[in-house]
Backbone as CSV, one residue per row, in Angstrom:
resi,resn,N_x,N_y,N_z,CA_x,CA_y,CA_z,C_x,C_y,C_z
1,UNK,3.050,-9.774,-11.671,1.874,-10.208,-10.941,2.089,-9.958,-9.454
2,UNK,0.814,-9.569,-9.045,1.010,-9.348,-7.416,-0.157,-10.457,-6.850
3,UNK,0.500,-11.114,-6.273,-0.189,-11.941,-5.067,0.152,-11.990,-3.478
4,UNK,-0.851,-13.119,-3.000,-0.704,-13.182,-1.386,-0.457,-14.704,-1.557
5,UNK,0.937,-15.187,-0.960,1.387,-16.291,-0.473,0.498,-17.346,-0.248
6,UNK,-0.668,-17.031,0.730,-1.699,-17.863,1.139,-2.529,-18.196,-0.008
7,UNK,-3.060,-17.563,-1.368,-3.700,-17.836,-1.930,-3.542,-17.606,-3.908
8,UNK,-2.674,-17.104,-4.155,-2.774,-16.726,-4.941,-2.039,-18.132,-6.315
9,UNK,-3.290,-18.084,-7.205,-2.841,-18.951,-8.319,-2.641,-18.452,-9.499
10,UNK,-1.157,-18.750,-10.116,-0.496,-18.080,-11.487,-1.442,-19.080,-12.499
11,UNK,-1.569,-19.960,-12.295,-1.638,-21.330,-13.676,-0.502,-21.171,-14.068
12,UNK,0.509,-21.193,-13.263,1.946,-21.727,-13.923,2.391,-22.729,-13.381
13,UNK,3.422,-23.823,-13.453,3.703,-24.506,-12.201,5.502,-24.632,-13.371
14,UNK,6.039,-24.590,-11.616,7.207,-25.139,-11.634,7.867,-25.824,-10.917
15,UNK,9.402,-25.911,-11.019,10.110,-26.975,-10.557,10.403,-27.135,-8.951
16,UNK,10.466,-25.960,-8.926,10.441,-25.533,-7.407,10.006,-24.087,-6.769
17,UNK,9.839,-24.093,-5.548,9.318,-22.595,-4.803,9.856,-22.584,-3.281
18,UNK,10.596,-21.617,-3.534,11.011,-20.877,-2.422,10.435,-20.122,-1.359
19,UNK,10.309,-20.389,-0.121,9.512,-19.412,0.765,11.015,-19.176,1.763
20,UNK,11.319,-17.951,1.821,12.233,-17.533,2.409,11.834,-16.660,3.662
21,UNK,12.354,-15.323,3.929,12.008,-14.244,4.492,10.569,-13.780,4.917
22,UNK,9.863,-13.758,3.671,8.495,-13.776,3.229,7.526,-15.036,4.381
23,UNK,8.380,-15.560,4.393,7.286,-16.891,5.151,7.319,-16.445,6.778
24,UNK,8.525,-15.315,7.168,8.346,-15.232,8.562,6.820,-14.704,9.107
25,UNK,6.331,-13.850,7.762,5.005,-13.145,7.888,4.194,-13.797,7.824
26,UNK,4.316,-14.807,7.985,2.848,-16.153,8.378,2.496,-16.387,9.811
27,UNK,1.112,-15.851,10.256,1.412,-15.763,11.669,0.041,-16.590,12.305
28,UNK,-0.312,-17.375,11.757,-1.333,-18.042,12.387,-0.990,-19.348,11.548
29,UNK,-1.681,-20.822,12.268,-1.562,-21.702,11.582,-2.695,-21.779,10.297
30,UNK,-3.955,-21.556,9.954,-4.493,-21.743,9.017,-3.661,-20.799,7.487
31,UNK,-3.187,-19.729,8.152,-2.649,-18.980,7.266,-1.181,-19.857,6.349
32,UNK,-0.247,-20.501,7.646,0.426,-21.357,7.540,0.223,-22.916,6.181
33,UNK,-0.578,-23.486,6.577,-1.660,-24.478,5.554,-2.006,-23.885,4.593
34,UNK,-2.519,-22.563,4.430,-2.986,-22.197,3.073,-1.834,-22.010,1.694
35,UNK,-0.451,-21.650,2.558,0.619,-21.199,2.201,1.530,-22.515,1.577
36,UNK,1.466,-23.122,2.074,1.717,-24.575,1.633,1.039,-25.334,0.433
37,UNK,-0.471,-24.981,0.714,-1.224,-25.714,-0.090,-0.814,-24.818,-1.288
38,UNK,-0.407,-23.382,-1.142,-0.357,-22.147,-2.540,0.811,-22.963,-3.251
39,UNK,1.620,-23.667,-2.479,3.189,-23.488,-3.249,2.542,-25.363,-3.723
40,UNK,2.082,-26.137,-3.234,1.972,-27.364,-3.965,0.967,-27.077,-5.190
41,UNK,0.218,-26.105,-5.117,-0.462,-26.112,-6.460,0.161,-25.417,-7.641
42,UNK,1.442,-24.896,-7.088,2.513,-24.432,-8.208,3.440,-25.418,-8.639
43,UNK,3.477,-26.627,-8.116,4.553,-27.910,-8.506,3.290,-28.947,-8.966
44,UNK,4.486,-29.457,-10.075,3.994,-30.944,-10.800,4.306,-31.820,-9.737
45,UNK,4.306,-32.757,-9.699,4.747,-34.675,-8.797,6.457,-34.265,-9.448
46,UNK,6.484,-34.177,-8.265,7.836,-34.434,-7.855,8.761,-33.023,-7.690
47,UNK,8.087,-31.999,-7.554,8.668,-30.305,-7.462,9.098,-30.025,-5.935
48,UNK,9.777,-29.540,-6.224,10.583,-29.038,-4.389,10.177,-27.731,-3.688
49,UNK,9.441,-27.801,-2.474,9.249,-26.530,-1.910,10.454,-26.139,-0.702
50,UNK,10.917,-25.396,-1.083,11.815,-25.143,0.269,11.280,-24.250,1.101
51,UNK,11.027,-24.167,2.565,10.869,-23.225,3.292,11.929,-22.807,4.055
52,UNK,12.198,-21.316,4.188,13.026,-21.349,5.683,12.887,-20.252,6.660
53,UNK,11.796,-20.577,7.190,11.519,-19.670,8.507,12.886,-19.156,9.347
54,UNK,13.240,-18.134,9.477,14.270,-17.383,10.524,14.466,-18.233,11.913
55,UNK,13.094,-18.704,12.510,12.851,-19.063,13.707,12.038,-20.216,13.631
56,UNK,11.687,-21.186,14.663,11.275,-22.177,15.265,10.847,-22.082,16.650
57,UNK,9.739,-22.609,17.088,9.368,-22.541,18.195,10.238,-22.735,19.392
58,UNK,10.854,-24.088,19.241,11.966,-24.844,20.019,13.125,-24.027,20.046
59,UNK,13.827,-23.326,19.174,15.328,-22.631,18.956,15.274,-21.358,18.866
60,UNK,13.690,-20.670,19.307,13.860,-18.864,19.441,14.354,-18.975,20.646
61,UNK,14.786,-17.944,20.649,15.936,-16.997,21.901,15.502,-15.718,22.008
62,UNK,14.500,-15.436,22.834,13.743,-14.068,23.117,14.965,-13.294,23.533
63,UNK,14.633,-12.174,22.893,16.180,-10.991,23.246,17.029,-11.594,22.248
64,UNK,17.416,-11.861,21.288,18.501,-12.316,20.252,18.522,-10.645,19.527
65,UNK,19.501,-10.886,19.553,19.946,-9.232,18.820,20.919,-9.992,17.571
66,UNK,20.978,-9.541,16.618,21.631,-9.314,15.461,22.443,-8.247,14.313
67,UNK,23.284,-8.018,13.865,22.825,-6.856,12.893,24.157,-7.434,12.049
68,UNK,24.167,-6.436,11.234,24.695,-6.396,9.358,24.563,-5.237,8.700
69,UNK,25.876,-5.116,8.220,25.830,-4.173,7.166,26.346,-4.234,5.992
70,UNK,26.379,-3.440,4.773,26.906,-3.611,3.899,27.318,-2.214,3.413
71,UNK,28.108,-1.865,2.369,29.061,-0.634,1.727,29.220,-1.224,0.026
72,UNK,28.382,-0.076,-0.765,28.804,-0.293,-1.577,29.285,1.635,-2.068
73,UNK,30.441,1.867,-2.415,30.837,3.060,-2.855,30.786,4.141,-1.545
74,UNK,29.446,4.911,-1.945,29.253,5.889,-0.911,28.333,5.726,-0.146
75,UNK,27.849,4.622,-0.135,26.337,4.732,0.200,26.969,3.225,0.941
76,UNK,26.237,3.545,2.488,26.547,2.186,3.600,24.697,1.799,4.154
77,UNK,24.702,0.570,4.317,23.681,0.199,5.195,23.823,-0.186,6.415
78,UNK,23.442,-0.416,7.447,23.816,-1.187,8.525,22.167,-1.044,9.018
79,UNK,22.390,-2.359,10.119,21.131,-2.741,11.369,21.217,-3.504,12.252
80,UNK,20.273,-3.167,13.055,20.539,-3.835,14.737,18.915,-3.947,14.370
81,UNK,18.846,-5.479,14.803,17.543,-6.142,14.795,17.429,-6.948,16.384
82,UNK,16.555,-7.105,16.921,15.693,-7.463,18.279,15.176,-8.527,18.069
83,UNK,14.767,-9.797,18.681,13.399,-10.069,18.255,12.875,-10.182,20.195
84,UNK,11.720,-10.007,19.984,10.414,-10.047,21.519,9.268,-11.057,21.200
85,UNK,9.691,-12.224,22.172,8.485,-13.104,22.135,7.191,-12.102,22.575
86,UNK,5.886,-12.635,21.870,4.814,-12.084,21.833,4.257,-12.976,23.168
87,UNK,2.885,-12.820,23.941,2.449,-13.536,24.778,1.872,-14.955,24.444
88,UNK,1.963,-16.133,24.938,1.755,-17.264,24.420,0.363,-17.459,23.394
89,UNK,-0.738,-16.899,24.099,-1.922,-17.001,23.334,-1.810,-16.081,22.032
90,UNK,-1.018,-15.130,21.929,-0.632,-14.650,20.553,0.059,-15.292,19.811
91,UNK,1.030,-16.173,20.570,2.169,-16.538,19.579,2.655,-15.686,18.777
92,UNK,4.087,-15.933,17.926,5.008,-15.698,16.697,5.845,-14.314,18.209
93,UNK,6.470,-13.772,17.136,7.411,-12.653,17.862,7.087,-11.045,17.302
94,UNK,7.892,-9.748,17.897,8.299,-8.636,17.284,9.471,-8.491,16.542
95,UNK,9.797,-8.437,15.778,11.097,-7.869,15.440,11.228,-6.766,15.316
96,UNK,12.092,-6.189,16.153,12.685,-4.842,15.612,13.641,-4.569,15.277
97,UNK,13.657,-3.168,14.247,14.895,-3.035,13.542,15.510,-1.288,14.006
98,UNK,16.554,-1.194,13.663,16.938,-0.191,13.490,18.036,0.099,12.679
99,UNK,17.777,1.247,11.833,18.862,0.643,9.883,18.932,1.812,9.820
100,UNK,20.548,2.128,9.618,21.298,3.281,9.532,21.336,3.025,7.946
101,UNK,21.315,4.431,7.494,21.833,4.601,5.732,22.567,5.972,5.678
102,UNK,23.811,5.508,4.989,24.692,6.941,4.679,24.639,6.690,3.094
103,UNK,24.195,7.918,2.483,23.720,8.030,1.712,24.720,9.436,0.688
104,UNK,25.166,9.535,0.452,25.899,11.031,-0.096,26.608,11.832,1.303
105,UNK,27.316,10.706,1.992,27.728,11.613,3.212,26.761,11.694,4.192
106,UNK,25.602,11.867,3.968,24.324,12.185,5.384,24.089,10.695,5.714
107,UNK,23.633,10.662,6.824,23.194,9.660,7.674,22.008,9.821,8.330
108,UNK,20.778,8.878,7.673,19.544,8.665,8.543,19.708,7.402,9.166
109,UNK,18.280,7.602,10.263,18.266,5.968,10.691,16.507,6.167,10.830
110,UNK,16.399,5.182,10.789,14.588,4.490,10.365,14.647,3.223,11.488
111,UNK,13.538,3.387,12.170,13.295,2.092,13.001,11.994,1.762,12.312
112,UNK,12.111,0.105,12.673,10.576,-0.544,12.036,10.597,-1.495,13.073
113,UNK,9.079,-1.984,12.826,8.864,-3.622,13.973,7.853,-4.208,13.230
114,UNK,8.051,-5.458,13.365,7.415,-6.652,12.397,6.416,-7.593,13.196
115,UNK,5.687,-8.085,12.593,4.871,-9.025,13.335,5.293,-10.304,12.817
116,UNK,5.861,-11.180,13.504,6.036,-12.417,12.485,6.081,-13.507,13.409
117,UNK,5.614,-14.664,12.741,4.754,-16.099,13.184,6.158,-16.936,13.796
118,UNK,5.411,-18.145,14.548,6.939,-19.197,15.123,5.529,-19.838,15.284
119,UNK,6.444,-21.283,15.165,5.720,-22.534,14.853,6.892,-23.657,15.282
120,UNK,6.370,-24.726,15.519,7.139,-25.784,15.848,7.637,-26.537,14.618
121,UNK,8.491,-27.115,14.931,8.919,-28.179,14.027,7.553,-29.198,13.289
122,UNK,7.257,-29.607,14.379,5.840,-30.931,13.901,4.772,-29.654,13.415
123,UNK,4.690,-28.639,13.481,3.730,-28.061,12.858,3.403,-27.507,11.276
124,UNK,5.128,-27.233,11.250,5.740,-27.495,10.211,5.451,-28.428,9.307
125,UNK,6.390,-29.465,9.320,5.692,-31.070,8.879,4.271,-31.542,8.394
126,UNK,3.297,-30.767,9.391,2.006,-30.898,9.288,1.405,-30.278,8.642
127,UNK,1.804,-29.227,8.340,1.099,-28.264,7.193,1.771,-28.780,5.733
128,UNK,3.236,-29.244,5.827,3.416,-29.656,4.575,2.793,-30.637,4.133
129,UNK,2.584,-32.130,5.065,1.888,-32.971,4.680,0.993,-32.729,4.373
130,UNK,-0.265,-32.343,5.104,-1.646,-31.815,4.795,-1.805,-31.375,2.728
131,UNK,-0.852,-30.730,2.778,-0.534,-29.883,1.302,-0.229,-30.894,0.810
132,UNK,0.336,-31.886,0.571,0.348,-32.666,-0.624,2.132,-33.083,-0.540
133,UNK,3.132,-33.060,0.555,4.054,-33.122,0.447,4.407,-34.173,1.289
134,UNK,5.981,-34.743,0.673,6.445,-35.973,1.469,7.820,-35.265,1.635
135,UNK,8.070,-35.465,3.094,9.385,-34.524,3.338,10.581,-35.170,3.451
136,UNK,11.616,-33.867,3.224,12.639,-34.697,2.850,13.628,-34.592,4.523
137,UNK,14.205,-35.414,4.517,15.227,-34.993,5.876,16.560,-34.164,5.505
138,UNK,16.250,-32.776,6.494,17.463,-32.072,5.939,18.000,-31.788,7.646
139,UNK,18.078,-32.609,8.215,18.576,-32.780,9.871,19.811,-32.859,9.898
140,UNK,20.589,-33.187,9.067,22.216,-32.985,8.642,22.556,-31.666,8.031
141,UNK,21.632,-30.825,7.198,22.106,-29.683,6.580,22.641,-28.465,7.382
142,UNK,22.855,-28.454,8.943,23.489,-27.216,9.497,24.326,-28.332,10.770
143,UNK,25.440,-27.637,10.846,26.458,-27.866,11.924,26.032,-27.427,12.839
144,UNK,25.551,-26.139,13.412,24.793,-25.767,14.787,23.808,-25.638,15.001
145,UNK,22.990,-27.054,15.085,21.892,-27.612,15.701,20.882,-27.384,14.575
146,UNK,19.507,-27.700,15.468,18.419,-27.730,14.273,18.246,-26.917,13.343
147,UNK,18.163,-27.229,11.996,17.813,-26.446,10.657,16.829,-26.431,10.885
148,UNK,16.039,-24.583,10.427,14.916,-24.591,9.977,14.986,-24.254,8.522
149,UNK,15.185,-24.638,7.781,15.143,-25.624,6.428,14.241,-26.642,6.812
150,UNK,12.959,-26.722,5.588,11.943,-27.590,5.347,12.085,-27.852,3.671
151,UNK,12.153,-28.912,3.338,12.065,-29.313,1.966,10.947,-30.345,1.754
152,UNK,9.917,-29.881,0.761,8.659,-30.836,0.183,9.002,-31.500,-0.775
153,UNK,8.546,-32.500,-0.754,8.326,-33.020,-2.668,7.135,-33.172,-2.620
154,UNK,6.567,-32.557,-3.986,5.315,-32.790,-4.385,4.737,-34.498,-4.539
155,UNK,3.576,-34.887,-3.967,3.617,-36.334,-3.948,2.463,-36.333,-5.425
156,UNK,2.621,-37.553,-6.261,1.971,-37.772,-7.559,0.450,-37.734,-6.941
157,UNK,-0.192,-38.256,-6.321,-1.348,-38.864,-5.789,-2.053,-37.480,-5.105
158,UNK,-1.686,-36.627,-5.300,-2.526,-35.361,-4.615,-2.825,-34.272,-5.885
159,UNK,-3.948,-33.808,-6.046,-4.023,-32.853,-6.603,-4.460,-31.329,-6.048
160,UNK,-3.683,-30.412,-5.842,-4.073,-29.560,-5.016,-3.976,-28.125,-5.556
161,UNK,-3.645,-28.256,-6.886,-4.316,-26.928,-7.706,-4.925,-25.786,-7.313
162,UNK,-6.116,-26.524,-7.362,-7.469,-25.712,-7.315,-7.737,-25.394,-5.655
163,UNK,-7.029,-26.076,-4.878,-7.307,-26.664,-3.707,-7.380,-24.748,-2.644
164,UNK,-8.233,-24.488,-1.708,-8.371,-23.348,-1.371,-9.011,-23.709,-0.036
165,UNK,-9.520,-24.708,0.338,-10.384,-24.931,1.576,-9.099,-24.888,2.523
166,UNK,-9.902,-25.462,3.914,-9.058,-25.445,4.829,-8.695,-27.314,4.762
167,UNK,-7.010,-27.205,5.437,-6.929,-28.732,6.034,-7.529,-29.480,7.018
């Protein structure tokens, strides 16, 4: 099945849902809320949504450079990633990449740039609540400083299924 984060309903529900990587591409707040409300209408009362945005409003570091690679046999990956705050009334950031692949001995490199959302902590919170969630405190789960780790529990008293409007 192919869906969109913001809206799309399996009629399946499970125990939990993951928004990882995927969630950096949320770049407005209604889009944000819809995305939330998608993953509580995939949990019963009492299902866990984890989110984990890359970034936070409060703990981006415009100019943060990164990279990683990996080797398996003959074939290597590597990348040097950027990120560029966008102008305030845009909000979220650029990321850019640049990803070397040796491949049978040859070596390309491919640059890309991303559009992706930043949001605050309380905005966070607020879209989960809105959705039907009671959050859990995960303010202990990282040694260097704020986690962006968000964990929901589905609350019994909401039904949000069907749910598609705005918050």
């Amino acid at each position: 099945m192919v869906g969109d984060m913001r809206s799309v309903r399996t009629g399946e529900v499970f125990d939990a849902v993951l928004a990882y990587d995927a969630i950096d591409y949320i770049v407005d707040l209604d889009a944000l809320h819809a995305t939330c409300r998608t993953a509580a209408a995939h949990l019963d009362p009492g299902g866990l949504f984890l989110a984990g945005p890359t970034y936070l409003r409060e703990t981006f570091e415009n100019g943060e450079t990164v990279e990683d690679d990996c080797r398996d046999g003959d074939e290597e990956f590597s990348y040097v990633a950027n990120v560029e705050a966008l102008p305030p009334e845009e909000g979220g950031y650029l990321l850019h990449m640049t990803i070397l692949i040796r491949e049978a001995g040859r070596l390309r490199m491919e640059r890309d740039c991303h559009v992706c959302g930043l949001f605050t902590t309380a905005q966070w919170q607020d879209a989960l609540v809105a959705a039907g969630f009671d959050l859990a405190d995960l303010s202990g789960a990282k040694d260097d400083g704020p986690s962006s780790l968000f964990l929901g529990i589905r609350r019994a008293e909401d039904d949000v299924r069907g749910a598609t409007g705005s918050c």
